[in-house]
N, C-alpha and C positions, 0 to 999 in steps of 0.2 A: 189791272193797275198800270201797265207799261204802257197803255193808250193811251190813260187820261191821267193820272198824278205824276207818272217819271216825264214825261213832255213837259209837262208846267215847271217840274222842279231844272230840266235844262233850260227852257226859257228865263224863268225870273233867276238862274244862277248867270246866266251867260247876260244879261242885262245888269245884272250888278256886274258881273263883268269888268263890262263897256262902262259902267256909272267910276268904280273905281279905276279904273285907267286911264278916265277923261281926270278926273281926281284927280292923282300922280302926276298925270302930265302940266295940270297948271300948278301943281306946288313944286316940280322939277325945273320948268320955266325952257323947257324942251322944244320949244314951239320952231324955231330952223332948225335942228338938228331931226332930218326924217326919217335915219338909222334908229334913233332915240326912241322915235314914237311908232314906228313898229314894234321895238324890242317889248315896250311897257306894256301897248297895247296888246299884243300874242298873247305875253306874259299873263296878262290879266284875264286872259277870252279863257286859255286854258286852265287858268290858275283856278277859275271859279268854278271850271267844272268838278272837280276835285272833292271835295266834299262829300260825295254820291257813290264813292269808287269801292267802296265795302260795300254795296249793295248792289246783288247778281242785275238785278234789272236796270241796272243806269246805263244813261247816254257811254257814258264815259267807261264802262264796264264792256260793254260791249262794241269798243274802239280799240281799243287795250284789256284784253282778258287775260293776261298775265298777270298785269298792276293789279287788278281787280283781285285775283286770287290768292296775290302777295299780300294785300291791303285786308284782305278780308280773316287773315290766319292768326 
């Protein structure tokens, strides 16, 4: 499963991602401030990974296996 279904679930979570943080950024009106649009944008790349963090085989479990083992108790 960590070949084929936890890849997809980083992919399609890290493009929702990028979808809500393009999101944010036009409803913030952020567009010269490029402090701003980093911030949202990071925020958003790692924010989505998250979801996945209670399951030993995620992207993001296995970047951070501490969070993972906190998240998962």
């Amino acid at each position: 499963m960590i070949n084929g279904g936890e890849k997809l679930n980083y992919i399609t979570h890290s493009i929702g991602g990028i979808g809500a943080g393009l999101l944010a950024l036009s409803a913030t009106g952020s567009g010269s401030n490029e402090m701003a649009q980093v911030a949202i944008m990071s925020g958003a790349l790692v924010g989505s990974l998250f979801p996945d963090i209670d399951h030993q085989q995620s992207f993001i479990s296995h970047k951070a296996p501490v969070a993972s083992l906190a998240a998962s108790t």
